[in-house]
SEGU-727459 format. One line per field, with one value per residue (C-alpha): x negated, y negated, z; residue in three letters; residue number from 0. Coordinates in steps of 0.02 Angstrom, whole numbers. Layout:
BEGIN
x: [X:...]
y: [Y:...]
z: [Z:...]
resn: [ALA:...]
resi: [NUM:...]
//
This chain:
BEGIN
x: [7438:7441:7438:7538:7619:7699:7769:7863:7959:8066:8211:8140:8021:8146:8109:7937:7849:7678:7656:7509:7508:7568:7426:7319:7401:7366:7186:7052:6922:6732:6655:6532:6644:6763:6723:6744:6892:6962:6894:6990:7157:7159:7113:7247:7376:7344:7214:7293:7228:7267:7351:7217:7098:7090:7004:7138:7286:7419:7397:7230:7177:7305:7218:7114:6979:6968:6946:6813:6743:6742:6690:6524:6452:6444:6272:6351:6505:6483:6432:6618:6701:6611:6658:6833:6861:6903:6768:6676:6727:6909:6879:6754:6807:6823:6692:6671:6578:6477:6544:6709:6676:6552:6702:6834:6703:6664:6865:6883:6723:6593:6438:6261:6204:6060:6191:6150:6270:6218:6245:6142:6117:5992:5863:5918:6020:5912:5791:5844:5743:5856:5860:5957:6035:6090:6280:6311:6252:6361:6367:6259:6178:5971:5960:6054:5894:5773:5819:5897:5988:6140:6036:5891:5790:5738:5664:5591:5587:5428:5346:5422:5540:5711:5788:5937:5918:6075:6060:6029:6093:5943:5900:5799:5898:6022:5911:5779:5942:5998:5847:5881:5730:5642:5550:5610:5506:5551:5575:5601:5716:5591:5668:5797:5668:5649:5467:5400:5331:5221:5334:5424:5554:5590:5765:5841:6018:6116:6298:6386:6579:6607:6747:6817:6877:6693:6769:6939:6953:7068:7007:7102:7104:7234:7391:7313:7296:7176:7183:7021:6983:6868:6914:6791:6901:7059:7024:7175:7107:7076:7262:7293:7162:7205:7373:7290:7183:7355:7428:7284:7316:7502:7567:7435:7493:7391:7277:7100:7102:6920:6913:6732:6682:6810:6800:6980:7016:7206:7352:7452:7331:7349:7538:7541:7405:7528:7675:7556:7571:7755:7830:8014:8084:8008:8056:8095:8076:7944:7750:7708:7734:7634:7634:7571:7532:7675:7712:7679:7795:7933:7921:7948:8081:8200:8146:8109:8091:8058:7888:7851:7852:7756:7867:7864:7837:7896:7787:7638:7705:7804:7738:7792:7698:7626:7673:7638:7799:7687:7750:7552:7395:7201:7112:6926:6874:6700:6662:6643:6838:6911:7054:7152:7124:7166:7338:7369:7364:7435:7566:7592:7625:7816:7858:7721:7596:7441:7297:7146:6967:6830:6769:6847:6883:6831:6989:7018:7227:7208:7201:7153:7197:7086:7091:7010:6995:7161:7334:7409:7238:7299:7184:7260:7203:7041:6910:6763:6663:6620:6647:6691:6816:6879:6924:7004:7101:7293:7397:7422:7494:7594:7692:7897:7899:7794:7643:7481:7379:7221:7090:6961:7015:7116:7080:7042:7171:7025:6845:6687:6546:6448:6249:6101:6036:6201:6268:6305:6350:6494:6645:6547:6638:6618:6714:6645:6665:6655:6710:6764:6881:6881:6822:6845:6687:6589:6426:6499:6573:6690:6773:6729:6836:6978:6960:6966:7141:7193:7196:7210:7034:6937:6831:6640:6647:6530:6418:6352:6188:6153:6174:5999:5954:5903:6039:6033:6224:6225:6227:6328:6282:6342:6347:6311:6483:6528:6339:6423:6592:6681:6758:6899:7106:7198:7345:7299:7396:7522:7692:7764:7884:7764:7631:7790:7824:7661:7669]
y: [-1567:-1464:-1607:-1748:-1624:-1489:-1575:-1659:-1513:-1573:-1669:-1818:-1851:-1962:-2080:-2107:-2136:-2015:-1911:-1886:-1789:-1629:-1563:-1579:-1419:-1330:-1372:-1294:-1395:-1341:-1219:-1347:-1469:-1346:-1403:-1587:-1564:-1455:-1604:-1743:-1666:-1609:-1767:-1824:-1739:-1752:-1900:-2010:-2196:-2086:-2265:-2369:-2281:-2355:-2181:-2071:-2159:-2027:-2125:-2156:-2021:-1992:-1808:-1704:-1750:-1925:-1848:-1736:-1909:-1981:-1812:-1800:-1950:-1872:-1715:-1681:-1643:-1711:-1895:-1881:-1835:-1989:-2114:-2040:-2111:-2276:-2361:-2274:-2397:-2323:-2165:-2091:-1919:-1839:-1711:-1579:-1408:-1294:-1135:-1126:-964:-1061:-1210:-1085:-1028:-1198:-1227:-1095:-1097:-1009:-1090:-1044:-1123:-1108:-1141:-1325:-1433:-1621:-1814:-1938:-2107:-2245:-2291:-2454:-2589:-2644:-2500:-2371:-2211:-2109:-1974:-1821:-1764:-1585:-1588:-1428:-1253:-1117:-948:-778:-933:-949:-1101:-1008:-883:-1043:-1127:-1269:-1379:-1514:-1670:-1628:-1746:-1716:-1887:-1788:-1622:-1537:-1675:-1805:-1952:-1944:-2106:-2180:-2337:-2446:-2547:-2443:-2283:-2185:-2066:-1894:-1843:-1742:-1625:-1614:-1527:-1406:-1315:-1135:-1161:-1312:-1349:-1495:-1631:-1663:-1814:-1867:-2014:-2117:-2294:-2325:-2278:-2138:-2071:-1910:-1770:-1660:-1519:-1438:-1286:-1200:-1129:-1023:-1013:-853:-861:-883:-879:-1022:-991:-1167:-1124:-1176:-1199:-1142:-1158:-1204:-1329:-1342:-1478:-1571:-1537:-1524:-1374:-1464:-1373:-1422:-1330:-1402:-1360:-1382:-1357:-1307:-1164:-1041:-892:-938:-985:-813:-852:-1029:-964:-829:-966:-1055:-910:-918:-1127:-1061:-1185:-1306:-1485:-1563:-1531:-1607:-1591:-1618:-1659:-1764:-1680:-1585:-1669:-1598:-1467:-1388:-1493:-1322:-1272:-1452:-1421:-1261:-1352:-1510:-1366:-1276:-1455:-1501:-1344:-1317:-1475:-1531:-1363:-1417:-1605:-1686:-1700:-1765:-1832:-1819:-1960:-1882:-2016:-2045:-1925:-1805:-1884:-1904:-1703:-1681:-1802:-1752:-1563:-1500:-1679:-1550:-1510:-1670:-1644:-1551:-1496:-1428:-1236:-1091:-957:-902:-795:-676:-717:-845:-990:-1027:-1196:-1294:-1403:-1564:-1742:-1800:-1752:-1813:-1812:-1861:-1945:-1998:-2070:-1915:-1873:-1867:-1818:-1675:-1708:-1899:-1831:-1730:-1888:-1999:-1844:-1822:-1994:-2012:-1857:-1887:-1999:-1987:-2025:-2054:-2070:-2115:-2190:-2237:-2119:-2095:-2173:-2027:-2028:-1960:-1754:-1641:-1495:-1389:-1386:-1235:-1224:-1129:-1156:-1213:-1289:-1153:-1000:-862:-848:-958:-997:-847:-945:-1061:-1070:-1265:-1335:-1490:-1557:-1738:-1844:-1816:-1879:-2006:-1939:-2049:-1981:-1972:-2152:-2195:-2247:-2204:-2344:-2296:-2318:-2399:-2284:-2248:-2362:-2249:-2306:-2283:-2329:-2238:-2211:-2060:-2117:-2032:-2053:-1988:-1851:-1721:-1549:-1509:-1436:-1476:-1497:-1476:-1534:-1662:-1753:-1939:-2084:-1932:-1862:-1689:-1768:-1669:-1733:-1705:-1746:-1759:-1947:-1933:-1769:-1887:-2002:-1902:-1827:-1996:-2026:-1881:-1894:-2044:-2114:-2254:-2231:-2230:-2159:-2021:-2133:-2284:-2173:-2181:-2373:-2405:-2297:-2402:-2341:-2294:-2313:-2218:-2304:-2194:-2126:-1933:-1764:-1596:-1548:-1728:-1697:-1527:-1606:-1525:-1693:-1646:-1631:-1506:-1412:-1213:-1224:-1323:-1303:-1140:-1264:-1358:-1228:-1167:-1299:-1320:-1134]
z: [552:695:827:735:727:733:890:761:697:855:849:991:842:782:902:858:684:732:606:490:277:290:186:352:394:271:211:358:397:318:423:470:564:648:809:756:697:849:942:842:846:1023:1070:940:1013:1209:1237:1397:1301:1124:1078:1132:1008:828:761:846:777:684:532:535:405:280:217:288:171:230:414:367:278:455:537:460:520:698:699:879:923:1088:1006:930:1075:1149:1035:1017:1232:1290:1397:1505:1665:1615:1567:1690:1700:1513:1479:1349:1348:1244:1351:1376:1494:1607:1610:1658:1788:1840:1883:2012:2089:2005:1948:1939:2104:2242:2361:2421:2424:2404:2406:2286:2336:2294:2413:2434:2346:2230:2205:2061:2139:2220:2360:2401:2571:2609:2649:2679:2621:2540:2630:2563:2442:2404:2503:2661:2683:2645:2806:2736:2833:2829:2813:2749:2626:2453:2357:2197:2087:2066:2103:1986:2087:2059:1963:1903:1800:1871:1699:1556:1659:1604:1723:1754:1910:1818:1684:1851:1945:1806:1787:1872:1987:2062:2214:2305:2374:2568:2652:2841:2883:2990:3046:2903:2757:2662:2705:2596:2727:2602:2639:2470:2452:2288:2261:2124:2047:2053:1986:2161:2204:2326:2469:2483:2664:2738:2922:2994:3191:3323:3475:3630:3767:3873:3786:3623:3509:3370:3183:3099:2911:2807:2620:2472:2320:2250:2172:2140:2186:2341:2341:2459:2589:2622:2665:2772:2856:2872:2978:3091:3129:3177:3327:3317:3387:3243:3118:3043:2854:2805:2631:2651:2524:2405:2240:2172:2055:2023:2056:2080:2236:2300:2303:2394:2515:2549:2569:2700:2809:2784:2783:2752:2772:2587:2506:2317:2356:2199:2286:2130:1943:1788:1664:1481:1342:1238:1132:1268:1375:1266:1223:1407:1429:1293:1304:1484:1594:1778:1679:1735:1919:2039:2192:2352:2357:2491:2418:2335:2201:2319:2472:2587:2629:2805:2854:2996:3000:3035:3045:3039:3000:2995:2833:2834:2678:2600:2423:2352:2400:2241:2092:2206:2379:2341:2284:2449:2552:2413:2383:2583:2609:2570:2684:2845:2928:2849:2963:2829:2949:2831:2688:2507:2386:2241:2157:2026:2016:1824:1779:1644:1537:1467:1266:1167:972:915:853:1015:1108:1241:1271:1167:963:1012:860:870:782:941:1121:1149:1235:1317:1478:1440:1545:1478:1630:1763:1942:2051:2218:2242:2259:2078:2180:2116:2097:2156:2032:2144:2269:2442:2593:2757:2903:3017:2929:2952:2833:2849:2907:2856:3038:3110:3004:3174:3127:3044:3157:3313:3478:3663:3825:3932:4062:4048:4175:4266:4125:4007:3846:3681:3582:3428:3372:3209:3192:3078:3171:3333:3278:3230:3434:3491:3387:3429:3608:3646:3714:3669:3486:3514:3675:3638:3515:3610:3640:3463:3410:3457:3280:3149:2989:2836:2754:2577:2414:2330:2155:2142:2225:2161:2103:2010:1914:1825:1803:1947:2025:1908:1937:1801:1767:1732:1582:1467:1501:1393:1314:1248:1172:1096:1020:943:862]
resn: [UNK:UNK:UNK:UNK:UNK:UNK:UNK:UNK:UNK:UNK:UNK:UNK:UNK:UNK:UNK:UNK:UNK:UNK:UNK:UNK:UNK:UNK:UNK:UNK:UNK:UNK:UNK:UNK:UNK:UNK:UNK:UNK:UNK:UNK:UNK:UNK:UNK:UNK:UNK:UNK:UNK:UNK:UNK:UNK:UNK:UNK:UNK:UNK:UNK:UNK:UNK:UNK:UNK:UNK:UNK:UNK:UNK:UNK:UNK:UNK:UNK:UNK:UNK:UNK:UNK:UNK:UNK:UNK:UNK:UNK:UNK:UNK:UNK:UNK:UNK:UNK:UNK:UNK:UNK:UNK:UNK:UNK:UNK:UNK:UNK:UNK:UNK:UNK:UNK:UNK:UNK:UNK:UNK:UNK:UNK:UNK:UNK:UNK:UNK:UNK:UNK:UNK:UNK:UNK:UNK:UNK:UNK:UNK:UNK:UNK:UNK:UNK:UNK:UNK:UNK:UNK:UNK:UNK:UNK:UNK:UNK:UNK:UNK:UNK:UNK:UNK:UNK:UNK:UNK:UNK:UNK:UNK:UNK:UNK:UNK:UNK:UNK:UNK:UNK:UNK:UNK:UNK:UNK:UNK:UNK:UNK:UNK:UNK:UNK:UNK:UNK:UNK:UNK:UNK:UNK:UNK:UNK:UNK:UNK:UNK:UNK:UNK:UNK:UNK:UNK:UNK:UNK:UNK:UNK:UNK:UNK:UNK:UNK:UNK:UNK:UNK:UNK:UNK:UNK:UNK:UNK:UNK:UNK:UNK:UNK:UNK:UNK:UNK:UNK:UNK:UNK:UNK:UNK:UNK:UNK:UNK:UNK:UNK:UNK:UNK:UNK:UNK:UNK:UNK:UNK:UNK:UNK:UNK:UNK:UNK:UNK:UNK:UNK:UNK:UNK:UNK:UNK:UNK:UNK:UNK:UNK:UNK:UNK:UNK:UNK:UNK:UNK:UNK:UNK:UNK:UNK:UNK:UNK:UNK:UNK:UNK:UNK:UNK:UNK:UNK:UNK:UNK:UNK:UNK:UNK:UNK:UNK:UNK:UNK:UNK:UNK:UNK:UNK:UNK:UNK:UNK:UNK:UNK:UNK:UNK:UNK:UNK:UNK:UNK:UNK:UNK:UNK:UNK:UNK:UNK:UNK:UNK:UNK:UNK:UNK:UNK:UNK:UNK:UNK:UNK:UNK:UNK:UNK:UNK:UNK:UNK:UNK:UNK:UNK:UNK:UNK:UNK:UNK:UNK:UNK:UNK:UNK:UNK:UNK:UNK:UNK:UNK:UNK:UNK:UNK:UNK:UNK:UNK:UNK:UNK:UNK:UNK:UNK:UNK:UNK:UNK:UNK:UNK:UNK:UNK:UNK:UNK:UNK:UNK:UNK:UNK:UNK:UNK:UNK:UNK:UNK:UNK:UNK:UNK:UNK:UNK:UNK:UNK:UNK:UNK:UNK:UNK:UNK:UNK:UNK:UNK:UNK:UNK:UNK:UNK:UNK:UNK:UNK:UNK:UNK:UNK:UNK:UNK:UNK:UNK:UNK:UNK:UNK:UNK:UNK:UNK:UNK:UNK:UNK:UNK:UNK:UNK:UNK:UNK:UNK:UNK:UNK:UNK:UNK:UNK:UNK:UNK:UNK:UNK:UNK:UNK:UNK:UNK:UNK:UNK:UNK:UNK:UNK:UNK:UNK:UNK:UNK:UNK:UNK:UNK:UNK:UNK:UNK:UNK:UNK:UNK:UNK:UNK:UNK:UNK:UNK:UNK:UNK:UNK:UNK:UNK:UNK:UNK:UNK:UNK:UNK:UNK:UNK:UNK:UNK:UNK:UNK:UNK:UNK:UNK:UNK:UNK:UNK:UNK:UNK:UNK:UNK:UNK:UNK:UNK:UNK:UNK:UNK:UNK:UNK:UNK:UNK:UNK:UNK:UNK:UNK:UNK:UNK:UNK:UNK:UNK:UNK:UNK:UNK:UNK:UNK:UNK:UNK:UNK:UNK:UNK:UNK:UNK:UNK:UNK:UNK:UNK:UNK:UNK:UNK:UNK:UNK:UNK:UNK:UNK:UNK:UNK:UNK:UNK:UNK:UNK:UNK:UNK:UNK:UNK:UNK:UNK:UNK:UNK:UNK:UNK:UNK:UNK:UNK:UNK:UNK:UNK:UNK]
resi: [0:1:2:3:4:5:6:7:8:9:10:11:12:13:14:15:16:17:18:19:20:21:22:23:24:25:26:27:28:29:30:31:32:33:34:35:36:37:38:39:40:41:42:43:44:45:46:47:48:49:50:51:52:53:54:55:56:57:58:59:60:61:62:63:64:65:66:67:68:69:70:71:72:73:74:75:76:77:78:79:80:81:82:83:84:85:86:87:88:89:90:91:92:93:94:95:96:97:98:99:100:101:102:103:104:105:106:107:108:109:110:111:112:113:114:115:116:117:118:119:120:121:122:123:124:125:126:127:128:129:130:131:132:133:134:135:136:137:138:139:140:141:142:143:144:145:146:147:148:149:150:151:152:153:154:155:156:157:158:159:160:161:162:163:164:165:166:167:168:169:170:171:172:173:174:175:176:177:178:179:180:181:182:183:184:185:186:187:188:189:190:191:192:193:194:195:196:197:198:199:200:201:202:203:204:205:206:207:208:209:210:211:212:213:214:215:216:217:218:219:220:221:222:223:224:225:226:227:228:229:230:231:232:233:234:235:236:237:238:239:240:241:242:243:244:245:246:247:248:249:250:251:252:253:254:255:256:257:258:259:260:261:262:263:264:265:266:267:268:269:270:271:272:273:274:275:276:277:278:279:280:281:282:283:284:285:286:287:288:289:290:291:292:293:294:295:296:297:298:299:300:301:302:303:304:305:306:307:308:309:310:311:312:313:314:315:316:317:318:319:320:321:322:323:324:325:326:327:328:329:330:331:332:333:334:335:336:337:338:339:340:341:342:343:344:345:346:347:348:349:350:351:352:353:354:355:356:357:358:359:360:361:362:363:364:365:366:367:368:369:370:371:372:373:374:375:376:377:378:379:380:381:382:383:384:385:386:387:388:389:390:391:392:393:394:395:396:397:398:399:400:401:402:403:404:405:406:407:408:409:410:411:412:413:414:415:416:417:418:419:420:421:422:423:424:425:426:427:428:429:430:431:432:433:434:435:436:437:438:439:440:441:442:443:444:445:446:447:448:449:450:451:452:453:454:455:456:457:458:459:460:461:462:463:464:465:466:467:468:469:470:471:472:473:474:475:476:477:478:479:480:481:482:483:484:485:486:487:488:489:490:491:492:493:494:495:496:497:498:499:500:501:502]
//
């Protein structure tokens, strides 16, 4: 069978006992359950918990009639890619699509979007309607010639209140969203509640390329030549102009990372990001390691075991990388922080002092591969007869020194939640003088904060205005990139070796 396997046509095989009737190579699948099948033995073959699932055990179905038994009882393919995962609270990241083009899309920054960029959160506690808050608004987007704002309201679609069942998880929130146009529902923030307004806005969804690279500047004051880039997602392509934007922070004394609101994506653009900060002196040293299940792992480790780690780059391709040869740097964090940007400060943290300002992370230290329907589960010699593919959790990522135990995610060195009454403007700074000193300030609190570090004065100094507004902390449900599965951390592709192997 071509996932337990042909992996076994290798000598390491004798190790292990994996291996499944031979016939299941040679007898295709009907034409009906193609995609269940494709399903079954990816998941077979590269499935993190594979050993933790009775039904994907390599001697669970002895011929591939008995799996086509077992395949029928699933109409959907995505009800047996369900039932094929550990429990959700485990495995919160898996997904599977219908469109393996809108996926691939998806992973470097294309989506059919408005352009509005958003946080979910319950109204309160114990209430299960929810709300929406603009975070920020993607450039030459619908919503940028609709006068949308960072922190606006929205509290229901077309009319209809968002919800999210805490119990029973049923929701509306998420089919309301994925229509291509809605009007939202406006809301003002009136002392700590939620209040509906009677003003609406309808947006459409064009397929947009999002820049990652929202903000790039450089701040000067006392001494201080303050880097501050806020980065959106690691998306390859835009491997080039982070290094460009790199170029342009050359000789800064220290730099704000602000990763409030990046939700991940490839761990290869996370390692040219962390090589950006460090510069030469980690050249070749390991940012990170992947940990495969284990007949993954022990491919790699008698086969090829540098597959397994991620190191320290000088160049992009050909050209060179533009570091910044820092000892420190600032990361700003929020909830929705997640899979890749946790591993640049969990990565960075053997090599420099990593300042993290914020909130918790989402706790996401596990990646993904992408898995189409053909000989290999790599891209080439794909199955014309359907366009799904999977994105499954396949590894565990620790740092040089094995740490990566961050499930419920990574504690901020300096806390801060973001407030709805209190959000400030992103990248916002002025000089000022207070108690008869130049004061570098923001009106954004998190950046604030990162000043205040920075250069030595008291936190809060430019804040204690504000603390007589009544606020409204988020309960945290979602944003608009973890709602389409783009919270994710993958590899572009399986290591050569491997596919090889698998021929």
């Amino acid at each position: 069978m071509k996932t337990s396997f042909k992996v076994t046509l290798l000598l390491f095989i004798a190790f292990f006992t994996f291996q499944s009737c031979e016939d299941m190579d040679d007898v295709p699948p009907p034409a009906d359950l193609e995609v269940n099948d494709f399903i079954w033995k990816g998941l077979n073959l590269y499935y993190l918990w594979q050993a933790d699932v009775p039904n994907l055990a390599d001697k669970r179905f002895a011929y591939q009639t008995a799996l086509n038994n077992f395949l029928k009882g699933y109409a959907k393919p995505e009800d047996l890619f369900d039932a094929l995962r550990v429990d959700s609270k485990i495995d919160r990241f898996s997904w599977i699509v219908s469109d393996y083009l809108e996926l691939e899309g998806q992973l470097q920054g294309t989506t059919k979007n408005n352009g509005m960029d958003f946080g979910l959160s319950y109204k309160s506690p114990n209430s299960n309607d929810i709300f929406g808050f603009v975070r920020y608004i993607i450039p030459n987007s619908d919503a940028s010639t609709k006068g949308i704002k960072r922190g606006l309201i929205f509290y229901a679609i077309n009319g209809i209140q968002l919800f999210n069942n805490r119990v029973t998880r049923e929701n509306n929130y998420k089919n309301l969203l994925s229509s291509n146009t809605y009007t939202l529902n406006l809301a003002d923030y009136d002392n700590g509640k939620i209040t509906p307004n009677g003003k609406s806005v309808t947006l459409t969804k064009t397929v947009l390329n999002e820049n990652p690279i929202l903000i790039n500047k450089i701040i000067e004051t006392d001494g201080h030549k303050i880097g501050y880039l806020m980065y959106n997602g690691f998306y390859p392509n835009y491997d080039t102009q982070l290094n460009d934007a790199f170029a342009s922070l050359k000789g800064v004394t220290d730099l704000v990372l602000d990763l409030r609101y990046n939700s991940g994506g490839s761990i290869l653009s996370a390692t040219r990001l962390a090589s950006m900060i460090t510069g030469e002196s980690t050249t070749g040293k390991v940012f990170s390691k992947e940990r495969w299940n284990g007949k993954i792992n022990a491919y790699f480790e008698s086969e090829d075991p540098d597959a397994l780690k991620n190191l320290f780059v000088d160049k992009i391709g050909s050209a060179p990388i533009n570091s910044l040869n820092l000892d420190k740097v600032y990361i700003l964090t929020t909830q929705s922080t997640a899979s890749a940007s946790e591993l640049i400060i969990n990565g960075l943290k053997p090599y420099i002092n990593v300042v993290q300002i914020g909130d918790i992370t989402t706790g996401k230290n596990v990646g993904s591969i992408t898995i189409y329907d053909s000989p290999t589960f790599g891209k080439e010699n794909r199955n014309p007869n359907h366009r799904y593919a999977m994105q499954p959790i396949v590894l565990k990522i620790v740092n040089a020194n094995d740490s990566g135990d961050y499930f419920n995610g990574l504690i901020p060195t300096y806390s801060l939640k973001e407030n709805l009454a209190n959000l400030g403007e992103l990248g916002s700074y002025e000089t000022k003088m207070i108690n008869n000193n130049e004061t570098l300030i923001s009106n954004d609190p998190l950046l604030d904060l990162a000043f205040a570090k920075i250069t030595g004065r008291p936190a809060g100094t430019t804040t204690k205005k504000k603390e007589n507004i009544p606020l409204l902390q988020f309960n945290y449900l979602g944003d608009s990139k973890s709602i389409i599965g783009q919270n994710q951390m993958y590899i572009e592709e399986v290591p050569v070796g491997l596919l090889k192997a698998l021929e």
